[in-house]
VOMAR-915098 format. One record per residue (C-alpha): x, y, z; residue number from 1. Coordinates in Angstrom, 3 decimals. Layout:
N
        x        y        z pos
        X        Y        Z NUM
...
END
This chain:
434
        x        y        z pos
   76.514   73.292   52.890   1
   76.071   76.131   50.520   2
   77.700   79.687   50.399   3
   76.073   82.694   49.761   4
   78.035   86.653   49.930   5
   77.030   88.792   52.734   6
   75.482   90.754   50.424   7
   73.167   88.426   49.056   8
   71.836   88.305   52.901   9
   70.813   91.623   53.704  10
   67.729   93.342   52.861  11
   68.661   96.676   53.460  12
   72.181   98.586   54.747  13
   72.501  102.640   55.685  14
   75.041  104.301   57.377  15
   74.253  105.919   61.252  16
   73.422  109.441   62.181  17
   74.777  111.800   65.213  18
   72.985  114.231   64.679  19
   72.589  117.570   67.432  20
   73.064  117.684   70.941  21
   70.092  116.035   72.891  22
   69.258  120.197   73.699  23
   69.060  121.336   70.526  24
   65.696  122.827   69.311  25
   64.135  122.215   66.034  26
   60.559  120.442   65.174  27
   61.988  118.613   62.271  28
   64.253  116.895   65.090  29
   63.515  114.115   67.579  30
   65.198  112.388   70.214  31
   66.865  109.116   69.807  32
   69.309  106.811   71.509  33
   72.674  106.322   69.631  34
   74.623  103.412   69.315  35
   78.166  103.771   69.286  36
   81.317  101.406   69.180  37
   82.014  102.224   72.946  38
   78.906  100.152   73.713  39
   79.878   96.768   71.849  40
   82.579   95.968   74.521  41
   80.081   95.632   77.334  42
   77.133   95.033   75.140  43
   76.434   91.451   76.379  44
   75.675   92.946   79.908  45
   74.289   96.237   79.295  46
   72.693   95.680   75.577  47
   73.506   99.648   74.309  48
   72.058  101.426   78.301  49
   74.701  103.337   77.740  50
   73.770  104.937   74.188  51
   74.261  108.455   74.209  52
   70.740  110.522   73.686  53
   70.594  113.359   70.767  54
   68.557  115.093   68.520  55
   68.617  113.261   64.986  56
   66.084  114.344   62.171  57
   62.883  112.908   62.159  58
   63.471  111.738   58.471  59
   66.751  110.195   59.653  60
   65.475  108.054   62.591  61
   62.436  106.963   60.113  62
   65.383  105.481   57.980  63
   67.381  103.855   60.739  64
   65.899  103.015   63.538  65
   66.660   99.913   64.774  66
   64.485   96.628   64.795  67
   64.993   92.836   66.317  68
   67.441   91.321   64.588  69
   69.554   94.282   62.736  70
   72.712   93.987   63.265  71
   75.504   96.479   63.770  72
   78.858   96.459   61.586  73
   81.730   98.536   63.301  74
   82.874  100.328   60.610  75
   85.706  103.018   61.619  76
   87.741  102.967   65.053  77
   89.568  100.574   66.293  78
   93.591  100.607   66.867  79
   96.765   98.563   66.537  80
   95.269   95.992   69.651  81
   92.029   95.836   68.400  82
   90.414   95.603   64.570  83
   87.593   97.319   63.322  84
   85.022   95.005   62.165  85
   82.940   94.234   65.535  86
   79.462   93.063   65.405  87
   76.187   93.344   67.918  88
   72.490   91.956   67.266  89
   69.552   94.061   68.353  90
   67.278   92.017   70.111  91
   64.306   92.702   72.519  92
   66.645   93.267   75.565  93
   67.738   96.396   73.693  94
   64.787   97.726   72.179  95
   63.287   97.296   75.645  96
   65.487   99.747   77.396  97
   63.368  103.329   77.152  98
   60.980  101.731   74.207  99
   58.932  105.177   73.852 100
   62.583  106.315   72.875 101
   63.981  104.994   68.860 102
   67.458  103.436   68.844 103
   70.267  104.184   65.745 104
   73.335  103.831   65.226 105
   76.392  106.712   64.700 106
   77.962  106.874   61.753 107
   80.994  104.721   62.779 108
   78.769  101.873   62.490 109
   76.545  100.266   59.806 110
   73.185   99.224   60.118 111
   73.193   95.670   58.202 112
   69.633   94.066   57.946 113
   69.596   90.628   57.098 114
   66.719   89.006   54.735 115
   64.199   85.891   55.395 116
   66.961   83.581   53.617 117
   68.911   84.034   57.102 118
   68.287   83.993   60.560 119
   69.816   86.912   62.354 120
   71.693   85.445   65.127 121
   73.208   82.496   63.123 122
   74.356   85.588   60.819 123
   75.802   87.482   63.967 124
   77.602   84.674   65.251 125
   79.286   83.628   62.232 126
   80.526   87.289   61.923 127
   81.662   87.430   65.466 128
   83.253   83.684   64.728 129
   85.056   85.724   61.364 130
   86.106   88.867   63.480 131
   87.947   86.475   66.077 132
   89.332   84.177   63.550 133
   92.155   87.186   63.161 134
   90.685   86.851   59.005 135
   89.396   90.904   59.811 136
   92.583   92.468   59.919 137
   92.522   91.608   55.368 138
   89.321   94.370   55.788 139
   91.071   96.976   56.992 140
   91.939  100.309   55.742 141
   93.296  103.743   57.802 142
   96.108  104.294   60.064 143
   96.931  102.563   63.168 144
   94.849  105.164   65.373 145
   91.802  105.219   63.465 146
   91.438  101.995   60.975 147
   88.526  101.645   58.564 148
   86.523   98.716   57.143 149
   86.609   97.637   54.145 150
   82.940   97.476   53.662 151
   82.641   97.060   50.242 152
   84.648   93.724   50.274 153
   83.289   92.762   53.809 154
   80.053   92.625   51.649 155
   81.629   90.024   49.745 156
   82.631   87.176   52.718 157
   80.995   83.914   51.895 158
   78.793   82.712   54.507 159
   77.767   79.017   54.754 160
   73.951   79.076   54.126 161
   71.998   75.010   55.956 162
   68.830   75.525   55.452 163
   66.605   78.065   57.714 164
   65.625   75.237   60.543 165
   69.097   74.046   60.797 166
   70.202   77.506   61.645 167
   67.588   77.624   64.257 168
   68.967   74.703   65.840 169
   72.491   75.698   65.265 170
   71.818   78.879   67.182 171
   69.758   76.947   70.008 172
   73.274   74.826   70.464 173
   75.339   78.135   70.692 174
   73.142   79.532   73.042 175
   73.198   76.480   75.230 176
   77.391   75.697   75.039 177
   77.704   79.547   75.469 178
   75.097   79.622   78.557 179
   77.405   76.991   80.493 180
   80.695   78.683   79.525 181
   78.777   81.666   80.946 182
   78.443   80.185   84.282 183
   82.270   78.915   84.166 184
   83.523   82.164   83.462 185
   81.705   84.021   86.020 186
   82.589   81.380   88.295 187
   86.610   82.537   87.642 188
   85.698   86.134   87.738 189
   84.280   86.052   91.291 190
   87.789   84.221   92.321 191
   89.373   86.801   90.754 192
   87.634   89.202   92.650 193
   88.015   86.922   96.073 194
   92.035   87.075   95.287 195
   91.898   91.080   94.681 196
   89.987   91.235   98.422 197
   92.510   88.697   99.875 198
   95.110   91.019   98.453 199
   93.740   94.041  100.517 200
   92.781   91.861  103.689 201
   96.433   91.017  103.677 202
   97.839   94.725  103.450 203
   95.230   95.909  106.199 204
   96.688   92.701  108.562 205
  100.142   93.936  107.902 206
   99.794   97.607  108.441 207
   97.889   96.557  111.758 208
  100.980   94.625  112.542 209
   99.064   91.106  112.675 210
  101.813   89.640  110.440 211
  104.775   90.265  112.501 212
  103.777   90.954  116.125 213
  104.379   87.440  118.046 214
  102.059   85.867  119.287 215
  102.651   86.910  123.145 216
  102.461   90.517  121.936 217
   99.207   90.360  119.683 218
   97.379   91.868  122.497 219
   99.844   94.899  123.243 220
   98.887   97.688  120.851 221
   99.235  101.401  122.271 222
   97.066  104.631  120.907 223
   99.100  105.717  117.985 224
   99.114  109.589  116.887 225
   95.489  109.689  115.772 226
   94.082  109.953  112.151 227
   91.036  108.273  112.459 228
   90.217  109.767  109.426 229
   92.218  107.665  107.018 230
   93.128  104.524  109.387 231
   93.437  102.957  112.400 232
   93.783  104.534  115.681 233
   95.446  101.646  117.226 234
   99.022  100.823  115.812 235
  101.597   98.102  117.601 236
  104.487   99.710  120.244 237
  106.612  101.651  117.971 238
  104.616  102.499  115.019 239
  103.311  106.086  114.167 240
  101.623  107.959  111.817 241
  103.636  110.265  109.549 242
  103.859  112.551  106.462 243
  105.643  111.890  103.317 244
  107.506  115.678  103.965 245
  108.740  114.430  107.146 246
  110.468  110.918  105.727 247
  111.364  111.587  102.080 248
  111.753  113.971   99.521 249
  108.450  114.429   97.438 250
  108.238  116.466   94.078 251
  106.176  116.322   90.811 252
  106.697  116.005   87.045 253
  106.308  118.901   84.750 254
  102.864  119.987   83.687 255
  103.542  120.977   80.167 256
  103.710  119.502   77.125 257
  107.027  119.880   75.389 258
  107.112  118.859   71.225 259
  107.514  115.283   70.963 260
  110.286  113.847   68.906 261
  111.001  110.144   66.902 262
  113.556  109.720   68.690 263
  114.891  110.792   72.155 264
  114.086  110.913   75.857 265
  110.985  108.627   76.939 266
  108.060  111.101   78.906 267
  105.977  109.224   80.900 268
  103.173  109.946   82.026 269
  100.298  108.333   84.568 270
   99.240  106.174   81.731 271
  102.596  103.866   82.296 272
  101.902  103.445   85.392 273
  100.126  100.202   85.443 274
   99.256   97.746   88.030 275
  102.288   94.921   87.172 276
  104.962   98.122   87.179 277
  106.318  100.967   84.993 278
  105.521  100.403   81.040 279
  107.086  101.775   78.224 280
  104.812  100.742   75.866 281
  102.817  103.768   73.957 282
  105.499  105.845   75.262 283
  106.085  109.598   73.524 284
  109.909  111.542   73.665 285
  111.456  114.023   74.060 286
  114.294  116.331   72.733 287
  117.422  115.771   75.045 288
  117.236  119.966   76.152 289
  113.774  119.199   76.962 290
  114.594  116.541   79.451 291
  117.652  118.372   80.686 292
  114.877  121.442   81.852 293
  112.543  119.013   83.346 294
  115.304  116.476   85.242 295
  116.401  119.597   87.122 296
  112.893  119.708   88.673 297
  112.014  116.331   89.105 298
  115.281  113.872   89.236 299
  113.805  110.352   88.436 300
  116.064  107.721   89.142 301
  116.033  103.972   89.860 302
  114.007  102.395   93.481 303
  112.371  106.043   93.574 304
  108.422  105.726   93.214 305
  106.750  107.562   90.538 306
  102.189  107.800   91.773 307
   99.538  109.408   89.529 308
   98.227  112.298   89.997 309
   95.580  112.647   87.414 310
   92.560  111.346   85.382 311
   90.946  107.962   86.396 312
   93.649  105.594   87.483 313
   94.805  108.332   89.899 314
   96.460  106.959   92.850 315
   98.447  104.201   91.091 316
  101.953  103.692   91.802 317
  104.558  101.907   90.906 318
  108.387  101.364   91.417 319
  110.971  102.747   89.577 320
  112.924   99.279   88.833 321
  115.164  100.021   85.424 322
  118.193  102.431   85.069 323
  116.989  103.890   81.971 324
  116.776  107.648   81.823 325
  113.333  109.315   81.324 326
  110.966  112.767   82.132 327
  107.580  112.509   83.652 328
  104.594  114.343   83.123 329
  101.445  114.873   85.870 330
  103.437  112.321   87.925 331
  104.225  112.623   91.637 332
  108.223  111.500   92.591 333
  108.801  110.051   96.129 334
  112.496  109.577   95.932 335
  114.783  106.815   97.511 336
  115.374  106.999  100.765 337
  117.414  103.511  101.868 338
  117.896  104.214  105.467 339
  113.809  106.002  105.831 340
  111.587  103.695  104.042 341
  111.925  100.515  102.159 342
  110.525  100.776   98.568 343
  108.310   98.154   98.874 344
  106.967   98.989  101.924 345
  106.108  102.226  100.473 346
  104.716  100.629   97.517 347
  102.500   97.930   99.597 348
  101.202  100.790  101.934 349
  100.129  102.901   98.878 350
   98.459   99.925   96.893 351
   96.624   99.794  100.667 352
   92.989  101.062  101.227 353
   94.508  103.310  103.512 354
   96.232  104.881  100.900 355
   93.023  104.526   98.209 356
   90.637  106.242  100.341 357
   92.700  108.574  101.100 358
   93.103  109.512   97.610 359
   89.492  109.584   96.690 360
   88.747  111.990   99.883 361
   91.141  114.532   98.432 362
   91.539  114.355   94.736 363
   89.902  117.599   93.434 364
   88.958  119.216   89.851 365
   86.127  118.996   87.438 366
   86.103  116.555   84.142 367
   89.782  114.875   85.196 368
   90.094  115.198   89.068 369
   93.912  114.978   90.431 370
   95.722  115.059   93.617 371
   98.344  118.552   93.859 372
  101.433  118.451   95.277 373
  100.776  119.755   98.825 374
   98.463  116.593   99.321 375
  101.105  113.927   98.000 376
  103.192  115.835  100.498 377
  100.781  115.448  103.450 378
  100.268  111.834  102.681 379
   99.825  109.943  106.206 380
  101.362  106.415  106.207 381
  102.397  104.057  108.814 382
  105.630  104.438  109.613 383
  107.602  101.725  112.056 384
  111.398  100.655  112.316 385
  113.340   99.626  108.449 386
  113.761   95.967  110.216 387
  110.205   95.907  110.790 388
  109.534   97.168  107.135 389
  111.413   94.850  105.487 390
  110.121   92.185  107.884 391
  106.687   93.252  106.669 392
  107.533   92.925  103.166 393
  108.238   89.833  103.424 394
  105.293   88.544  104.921 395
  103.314   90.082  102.031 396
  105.139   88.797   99.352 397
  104.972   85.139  101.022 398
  101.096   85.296  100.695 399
  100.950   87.339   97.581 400
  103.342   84.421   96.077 401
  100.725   82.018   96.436 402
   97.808   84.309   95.272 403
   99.949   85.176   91.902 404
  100.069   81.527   91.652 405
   96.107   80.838   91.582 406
   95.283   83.883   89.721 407
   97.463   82.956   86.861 408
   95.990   79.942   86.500 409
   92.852   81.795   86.448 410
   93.648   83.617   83.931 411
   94.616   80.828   82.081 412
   91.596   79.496   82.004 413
   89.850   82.418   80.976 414
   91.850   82.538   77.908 415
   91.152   78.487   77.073 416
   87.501   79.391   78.103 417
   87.695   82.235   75.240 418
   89.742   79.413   72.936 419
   86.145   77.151   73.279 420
   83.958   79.649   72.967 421
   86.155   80.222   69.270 422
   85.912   76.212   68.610 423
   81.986   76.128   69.276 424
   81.500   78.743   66.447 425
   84.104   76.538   63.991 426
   82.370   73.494   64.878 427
   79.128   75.078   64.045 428
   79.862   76.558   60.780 429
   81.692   73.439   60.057 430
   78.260   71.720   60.091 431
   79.955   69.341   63.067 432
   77.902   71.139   66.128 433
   74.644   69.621   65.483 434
END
């Protein structure tokens, strides 16, 4: 099998276009959907729906817009997890989308149009087979926040050329192994999904008591101080609903930003808070009289609970679980209270969809809605005996033991499914597919 340079493919490359906000008023302007690199990580599902719509010169979209079987080269963005150097095919499930409407790309991407020595999607693939390889990261130029391609050399990869009705039938054999992997992979995301719901159906069972009352007492439940707005009415003998203010201490995190240093203090902020725990990764500091101002006011320290309070993944929590000394930032604090409330319990009751639609009912605020203070105060949970907590806990932990189990072996098989997907392109441009 021969080689030819990517360059020797293409019949024509340009740069995109952004042009004016979709508003803006001028006859030598039109509207047109842009492509940007935000749309290549869902683009098998929603082929570019998401393009943003602006004004672009009439000249411009005359020049660029898009036909089946362009393809676009990601040509600036990026970051230290993830290359620049993606690729997407236009076919007729994107040009259908709006059709009175033209498509182009922005100008961190390249139009690349290939020529009748090629077919387009065998061309595509073996550029999404180079990306994964890990080869892409020899094309790249920038810093770690905003990385370039090389395009220039990209232009000069060596792509093995069969002849034009062996890449047909190479690409019918992709798109049949890749169909079935499809399935298979959908397959493990709805478990995934099942063990998420079993997750919740678990934590609504426990918080109703159903994992602890005996079975003689299942029956006895007693009206509970109401708030039918965020739970149950009916809770077992015992239990009650209560405020945060009345069982711990609650405070927040400072809301400014102090100057960041190399070397000092770690400030976290609601984008460590992830679903597996606290994370220090991507983590900014501080200067030591900076943290010294801002421990006064919110006193983090370890088994205390640190909960979001801002932006999108509002609502998340997590425990504190190290003894390592850092400031927070838009952060709510529920401190450690041994003989109140058991950690865990807190945690489990939060990660609840008690606790998540209460959240969403009172978060406020325009483009970045948050929850203040005086609502992470008034935060109603269930509240029963520390014996019965801990009891509790346990019971959760038992079933979430075995649902940790199958979802890691879930995700192990999305990763091998991701490994074959890889293989089926080598295999392919290896001439060994077909």
């Amino acid at each position: 099998m021969g080689r030819k340079k990517l360059e020797e493919l293409l019949e024509f490359v340009i740069g995109g276009d952004w042009g004016k906000d979709e508003n803006y008023e001028d006859e030598n302007y039109d509207l047109a959907y842009c492509i940007r690199g935000s749309e290549i990580k869902n683009w098998n599902e929603e082929k570019g729906k998401t393009a943003s719509l602006r004004k672009i010169k009439k000249q411009n979209i005359a020049k660029r817009n898009l036909i089946e079987g362009d393809i676009l080269v990601e040509i600036s963005g990026g970051g230290p997890e993830q290359p620049v150097g993606r690729t997407v095919l236009i076919d007729k499930a994107t040009l259908s989308f709006q059709p009175q409407i033209p498509k182009i790309c922005t100008n961190f991407l390249r139009l690349i149009r290939p020529n009748k020595n090629i077919n387009s999607a065998y061309l595509n693939n073996y550029l999404t087979f180079f990306y994964k390889s890990g080869e892409i990261i020899n094309y790249q130029g920038g810093s770690n926040n905003l990385r370039n391609l090389k395009f220039p050399d990209y232009q000069q990869l060596k792509i093995p050329i069969p002849p034009f009705s062996e890449q047909q039938a190479i690409v019918q054999k992709i798109e049949e192994l890749f169909s079935e992997l499809d399935k298979s992979i959908e397959n493990l995301k709805t478990a995934q999904q099942q063990i998420k719901t079993y997750r919740q159906s678990v934590l609504k069972s426990a918080f109703e008591g159903k994992l602890t009352a005996k079975k003689e007492d299942e029956n006895l439940m007693m009206v509970a101080e109401p708030n039918l707005e965020y739970g149950e009415k009916k809770l077992p003998e015992g239990w009650k609903w209560e405020t945060l203010q009345n069982l711990i201490e609650v405070k927040d995190g400072t809301h400014n930003t102090p100057k960041y240093v190399e070397k000092g203090i770690p400030f976290i902020t609601q984008k460590n808070i992830k679903t597996t725990g606290l994370n220090f990764e991507d983590v900014k500091y501080i200067s030591q009289l900076d943290h010294d101002k801002f421990y006064k006011r919110s006193n983090v320290a370890k088994n205390d609970l640190i909960f979001s309070m801002i932006g999108a993944n509002r609502g998340m929590v997590c425990i504190v679980d190290t003894s390592e000394i850092f400031s927070i930032k838009n952060v709510g604090l529920l401190k450690y209270s041994p003989t109140v409330l058991n950690p865990k319990y807190l945690l489990y009751f939060l990660k609840s969809h008690y606790a998540l639609n209460y959240v969403k009912s009172l978060s406020k605020g325009g483009a970045q809605e948050f929850v203040g203070l005086k609502e992470l105060r008034g935060f109603p949970i269930i509240y029963c005996h520390l014996l019965i907590q801990e009891e509790i806990v346990a019971e959760i932990e038992s079933r979430f033991s075995v649902a940790d189990k199958l979802e890691e072996s879930i995700n192990q098989s999305l990763l091998q499914a991701e490994t074959l997907r890889q293989s089926i392109l080598k295999k392919a441009f290896e001439g060994k597919l077909i």
